[in-house]
N, CA, C and O of each residue as an XYZ file, in Angstrom:
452
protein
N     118.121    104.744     81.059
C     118.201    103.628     81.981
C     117.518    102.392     81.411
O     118.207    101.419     81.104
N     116.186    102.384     81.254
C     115.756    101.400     80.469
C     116.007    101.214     79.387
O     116.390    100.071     79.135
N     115.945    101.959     78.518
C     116.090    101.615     76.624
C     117.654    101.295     76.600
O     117.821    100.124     76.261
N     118.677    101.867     76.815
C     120.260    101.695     77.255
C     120.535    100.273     77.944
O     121.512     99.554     77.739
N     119.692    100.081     78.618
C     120.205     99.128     79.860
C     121.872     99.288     80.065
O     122.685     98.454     79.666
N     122.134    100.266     80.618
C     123.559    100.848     80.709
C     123.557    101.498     81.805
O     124.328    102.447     81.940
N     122.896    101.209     82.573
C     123.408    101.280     84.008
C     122.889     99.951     85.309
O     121.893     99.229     85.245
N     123.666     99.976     86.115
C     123.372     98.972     87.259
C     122.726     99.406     88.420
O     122.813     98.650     89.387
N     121.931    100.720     88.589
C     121.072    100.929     89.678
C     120.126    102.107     89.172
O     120.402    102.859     88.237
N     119.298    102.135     89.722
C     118.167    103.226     89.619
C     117.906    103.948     90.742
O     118.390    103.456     91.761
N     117.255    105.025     90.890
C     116.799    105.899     92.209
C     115.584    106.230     91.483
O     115.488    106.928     90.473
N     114.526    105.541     92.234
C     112.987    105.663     91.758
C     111.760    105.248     92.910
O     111.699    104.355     93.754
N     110.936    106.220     92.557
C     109.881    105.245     93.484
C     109.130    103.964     93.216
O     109.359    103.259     92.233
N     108.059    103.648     94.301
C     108.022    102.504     94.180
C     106.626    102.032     95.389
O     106.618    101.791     96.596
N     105.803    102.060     94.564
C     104.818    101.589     95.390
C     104.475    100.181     95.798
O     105.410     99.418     95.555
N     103.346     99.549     96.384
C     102.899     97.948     96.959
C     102.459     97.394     95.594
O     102.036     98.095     94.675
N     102.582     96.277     95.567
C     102.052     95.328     94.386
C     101.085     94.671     95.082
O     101.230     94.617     96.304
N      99.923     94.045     94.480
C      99.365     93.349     95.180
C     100.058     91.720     95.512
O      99.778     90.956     96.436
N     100.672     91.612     94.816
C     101.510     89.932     95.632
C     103.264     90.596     95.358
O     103.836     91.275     94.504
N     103.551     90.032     96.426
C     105.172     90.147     96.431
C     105.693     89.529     95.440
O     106.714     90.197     95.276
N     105.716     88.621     94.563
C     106.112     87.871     93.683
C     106.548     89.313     92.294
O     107.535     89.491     91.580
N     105.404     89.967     92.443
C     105.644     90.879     91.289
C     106.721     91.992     91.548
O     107.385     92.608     90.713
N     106.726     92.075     92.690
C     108.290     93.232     93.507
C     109.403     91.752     93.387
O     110.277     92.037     94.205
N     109.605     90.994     93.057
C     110.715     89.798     93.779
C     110.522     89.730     91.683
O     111.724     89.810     91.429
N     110.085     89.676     90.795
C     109.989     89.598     89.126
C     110.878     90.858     88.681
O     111.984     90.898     88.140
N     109.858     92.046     89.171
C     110.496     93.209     88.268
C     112.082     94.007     89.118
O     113.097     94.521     88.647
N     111.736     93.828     90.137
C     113.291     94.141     90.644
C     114.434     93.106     91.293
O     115.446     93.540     91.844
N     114.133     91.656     91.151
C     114.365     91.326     91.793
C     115.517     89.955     91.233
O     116.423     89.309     91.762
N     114.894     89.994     89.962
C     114.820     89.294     88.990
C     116.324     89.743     87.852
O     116.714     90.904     87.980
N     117.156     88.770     86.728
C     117.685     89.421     85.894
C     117.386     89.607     84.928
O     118.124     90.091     84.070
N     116.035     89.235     84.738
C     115.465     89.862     83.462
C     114.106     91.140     83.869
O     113.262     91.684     83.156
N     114.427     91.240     85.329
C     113.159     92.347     85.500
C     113.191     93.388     84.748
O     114.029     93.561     83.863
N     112.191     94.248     85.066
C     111.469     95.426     83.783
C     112.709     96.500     84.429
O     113.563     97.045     83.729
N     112.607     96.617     85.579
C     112.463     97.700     86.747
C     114.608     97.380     87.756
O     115.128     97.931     88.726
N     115.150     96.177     86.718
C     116.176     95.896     86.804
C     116.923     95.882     85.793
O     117.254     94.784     85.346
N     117.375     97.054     85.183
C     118.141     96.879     83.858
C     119.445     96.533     83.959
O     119.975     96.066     82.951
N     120.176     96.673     85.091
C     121.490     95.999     85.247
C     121.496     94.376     85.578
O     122.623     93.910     85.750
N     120.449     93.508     85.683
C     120.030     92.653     85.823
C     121.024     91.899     86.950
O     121.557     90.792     86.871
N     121.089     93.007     88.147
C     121.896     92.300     89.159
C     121.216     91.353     89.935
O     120.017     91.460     89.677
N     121.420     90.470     90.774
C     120.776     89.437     91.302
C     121.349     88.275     91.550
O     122.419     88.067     90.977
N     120.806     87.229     92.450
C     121.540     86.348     92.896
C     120.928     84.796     92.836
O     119.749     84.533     93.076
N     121.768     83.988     92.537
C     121.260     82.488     92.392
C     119.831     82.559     93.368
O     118.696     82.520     92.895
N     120.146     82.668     94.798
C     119.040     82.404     95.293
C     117.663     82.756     94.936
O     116.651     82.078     94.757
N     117.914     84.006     94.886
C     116.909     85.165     94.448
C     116.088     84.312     93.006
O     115.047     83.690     92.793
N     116.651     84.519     92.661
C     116.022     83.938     91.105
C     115.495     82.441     91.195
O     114.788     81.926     90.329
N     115.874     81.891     92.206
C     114.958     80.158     92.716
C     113.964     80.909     93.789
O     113.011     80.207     94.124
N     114.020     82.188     94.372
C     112.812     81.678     95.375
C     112.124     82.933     95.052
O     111.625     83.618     95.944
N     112.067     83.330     93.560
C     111.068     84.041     92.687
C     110.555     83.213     91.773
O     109.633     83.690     91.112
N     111.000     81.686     91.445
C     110.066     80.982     90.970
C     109.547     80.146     91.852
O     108.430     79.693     91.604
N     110.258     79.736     93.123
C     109.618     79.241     94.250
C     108.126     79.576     94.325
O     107.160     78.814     94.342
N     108.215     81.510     94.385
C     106.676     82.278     94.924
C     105.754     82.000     93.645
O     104.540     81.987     93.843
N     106.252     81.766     92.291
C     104.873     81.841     91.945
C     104.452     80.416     91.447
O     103.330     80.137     91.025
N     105.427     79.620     91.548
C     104.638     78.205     91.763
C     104.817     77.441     93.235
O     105.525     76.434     93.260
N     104.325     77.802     94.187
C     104.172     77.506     95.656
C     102.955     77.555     95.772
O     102.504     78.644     95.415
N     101.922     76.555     96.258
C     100.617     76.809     95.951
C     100.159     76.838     97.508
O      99.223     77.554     97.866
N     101.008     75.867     98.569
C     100.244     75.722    100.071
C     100.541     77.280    100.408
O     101.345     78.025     99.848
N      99.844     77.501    101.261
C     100.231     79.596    101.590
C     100.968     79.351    102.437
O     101.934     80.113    102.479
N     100.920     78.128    103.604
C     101.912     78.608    104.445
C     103.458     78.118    104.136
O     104.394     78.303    104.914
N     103.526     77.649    103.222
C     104.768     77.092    102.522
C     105.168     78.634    101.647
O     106.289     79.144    101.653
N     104.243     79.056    101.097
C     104.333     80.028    100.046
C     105.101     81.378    101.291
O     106.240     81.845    101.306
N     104.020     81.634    102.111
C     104.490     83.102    103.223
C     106.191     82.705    103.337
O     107.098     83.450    102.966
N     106.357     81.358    103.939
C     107.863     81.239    104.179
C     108.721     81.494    103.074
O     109.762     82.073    103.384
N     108.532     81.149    101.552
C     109.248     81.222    100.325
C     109.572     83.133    100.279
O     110.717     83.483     99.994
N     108.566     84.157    100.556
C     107.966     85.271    100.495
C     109.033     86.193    101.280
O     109.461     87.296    100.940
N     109.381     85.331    102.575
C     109.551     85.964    103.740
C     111.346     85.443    103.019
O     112.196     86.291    102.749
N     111.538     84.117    102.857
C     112.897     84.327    102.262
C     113.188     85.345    101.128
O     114.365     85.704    101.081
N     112.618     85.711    100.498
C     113.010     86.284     99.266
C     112.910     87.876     99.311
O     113.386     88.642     98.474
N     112.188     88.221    100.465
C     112.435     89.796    101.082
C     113.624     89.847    101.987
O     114.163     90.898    102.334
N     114.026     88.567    102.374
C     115.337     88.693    103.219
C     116.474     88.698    102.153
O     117.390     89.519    102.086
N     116.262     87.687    101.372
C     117.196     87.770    100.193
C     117.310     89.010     99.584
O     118.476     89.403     99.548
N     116.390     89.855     99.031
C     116.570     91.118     98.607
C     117.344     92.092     99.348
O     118.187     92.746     98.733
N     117.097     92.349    101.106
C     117.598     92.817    101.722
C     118.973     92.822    102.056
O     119.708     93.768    102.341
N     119.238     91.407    101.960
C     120.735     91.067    102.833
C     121.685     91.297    101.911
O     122.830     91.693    102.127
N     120.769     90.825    100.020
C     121.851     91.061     99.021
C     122.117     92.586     98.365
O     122.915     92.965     97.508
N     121.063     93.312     99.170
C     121.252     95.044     98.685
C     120.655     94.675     97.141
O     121.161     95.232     96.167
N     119.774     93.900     97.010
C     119.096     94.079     95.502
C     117.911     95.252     95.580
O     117.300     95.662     94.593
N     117.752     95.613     96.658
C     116.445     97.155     96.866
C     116.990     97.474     97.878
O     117.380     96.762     98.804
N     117.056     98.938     97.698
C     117.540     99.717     98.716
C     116.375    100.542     99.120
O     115.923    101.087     98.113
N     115.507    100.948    100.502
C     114.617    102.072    100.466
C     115.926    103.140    101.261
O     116.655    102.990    102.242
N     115.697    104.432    100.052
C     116.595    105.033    100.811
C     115.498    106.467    101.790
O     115.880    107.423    102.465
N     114.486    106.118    101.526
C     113.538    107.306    102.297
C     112.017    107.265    101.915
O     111.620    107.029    100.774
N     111.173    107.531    103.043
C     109.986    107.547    102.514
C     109.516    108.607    102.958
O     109.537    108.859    104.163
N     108.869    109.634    101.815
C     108.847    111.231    102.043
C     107.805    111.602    103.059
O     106.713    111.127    102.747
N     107.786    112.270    104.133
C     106.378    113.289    104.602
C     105.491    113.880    103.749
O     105.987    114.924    103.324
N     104.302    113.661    103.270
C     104.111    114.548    102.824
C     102.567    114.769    103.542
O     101.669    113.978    103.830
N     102.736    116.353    103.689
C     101.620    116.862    104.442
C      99.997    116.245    103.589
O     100.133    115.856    102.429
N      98.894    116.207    104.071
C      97.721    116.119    103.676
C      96.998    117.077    104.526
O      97.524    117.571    105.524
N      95.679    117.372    104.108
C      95.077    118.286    104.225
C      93.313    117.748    103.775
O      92.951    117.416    102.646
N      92.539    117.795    104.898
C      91.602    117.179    104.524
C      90.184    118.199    105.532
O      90.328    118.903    106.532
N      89.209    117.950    104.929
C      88.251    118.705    105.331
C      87.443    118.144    106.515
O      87.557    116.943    106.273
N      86.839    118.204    107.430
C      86.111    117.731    108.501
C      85.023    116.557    107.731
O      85.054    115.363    108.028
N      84.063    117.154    106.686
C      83.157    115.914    106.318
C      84.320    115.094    105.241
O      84.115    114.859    104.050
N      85.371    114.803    105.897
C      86.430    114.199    104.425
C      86.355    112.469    105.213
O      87.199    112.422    106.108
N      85.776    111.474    105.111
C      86.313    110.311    106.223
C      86.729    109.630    105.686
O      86.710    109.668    104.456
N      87.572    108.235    106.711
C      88.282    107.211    106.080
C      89.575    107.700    105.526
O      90.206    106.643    105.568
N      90.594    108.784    104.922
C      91.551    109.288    104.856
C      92.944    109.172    105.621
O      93.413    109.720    106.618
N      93.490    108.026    104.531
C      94.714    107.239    105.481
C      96.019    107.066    105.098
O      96.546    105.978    104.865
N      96.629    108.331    105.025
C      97.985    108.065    104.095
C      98.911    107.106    103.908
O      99.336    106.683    104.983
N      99.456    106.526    102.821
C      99.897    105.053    102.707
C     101.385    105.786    103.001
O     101.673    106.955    102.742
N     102.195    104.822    103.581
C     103.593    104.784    104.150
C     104.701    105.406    103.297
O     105.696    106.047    103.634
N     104.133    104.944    101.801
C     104.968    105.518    100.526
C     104.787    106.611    100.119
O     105.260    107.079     99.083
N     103.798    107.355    101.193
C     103.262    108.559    101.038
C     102.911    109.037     99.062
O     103.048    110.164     98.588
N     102.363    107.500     98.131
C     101.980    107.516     97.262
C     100.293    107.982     97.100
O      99.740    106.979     97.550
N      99.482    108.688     96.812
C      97.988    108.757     97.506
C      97.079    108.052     97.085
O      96.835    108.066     95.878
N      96.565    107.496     97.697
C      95.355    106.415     97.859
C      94.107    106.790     98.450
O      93.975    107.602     99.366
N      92.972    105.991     97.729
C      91.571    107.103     97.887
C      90.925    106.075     98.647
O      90.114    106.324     99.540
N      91.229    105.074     98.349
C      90.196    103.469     98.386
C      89.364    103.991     99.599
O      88.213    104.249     99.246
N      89.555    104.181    100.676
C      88.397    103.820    101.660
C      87.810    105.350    102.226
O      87.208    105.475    103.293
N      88.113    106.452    101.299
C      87.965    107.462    100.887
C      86.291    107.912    100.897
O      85.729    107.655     99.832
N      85.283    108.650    102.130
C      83.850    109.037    101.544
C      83.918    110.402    101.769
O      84.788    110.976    102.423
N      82.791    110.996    101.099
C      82.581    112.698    102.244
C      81.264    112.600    101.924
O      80.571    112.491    100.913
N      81.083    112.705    103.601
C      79.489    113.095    104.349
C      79.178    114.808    104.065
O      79.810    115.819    103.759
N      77.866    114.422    104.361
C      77.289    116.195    104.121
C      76.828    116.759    105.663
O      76.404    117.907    105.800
């Protein structure tokens, strides 16, 4: 898929970035990492350079909020499921908060004695 760039879709996971700009680059984009069919659309590709030179935030959230609609409406990311997956944690285990992508995350993670 990658080394080929010989195909036009992937089935992969996919966790949070810390800024949307970097989900709206690598998939979103026709030169993304994470887009080897480099599908995508005029818009898309102006309001992924929109996000990372937009400096007011509330100008920027609106650029953000277009360009997750843009992804959506143009079927450039598809979520086709986000798995259950059981956890299992001990009584002194606290803070233990499974993320949505059911990817695992420790961050706010302690254990008391």
């Amino acid at each position: 898929m990658f080394a080929k760039e010989a195909a036009d879709t992937m089935l992969a996971s996919w966790g949070g970035r810390p800024d949307p700009s970097i989900t709206f680059a690598q998939r979103g984009t026709s030169t993304g990492f994470a887009n080897p069919g480099g599908v995508t659309t005029p818009e898309m590709e102006q309001l992924y350079t929109d996000s990372v030179t937009t400096l007011d935030p509330a100008k920027r959230r609106e650029v953000l909020r277009a360009g997750s609609r843009e992804m959506a409406e143009s079927v450039l990311e598809m979520v086709v499921l986000f798995p259950k997956v059981p956890y299992v944690t001990a009584d002194h285990v606290r803070g233990f908060t499974p993320y949505i992508t059911s990817k695992p995350e420790f961050r706010d993670v302690a254990v008391t004695e």
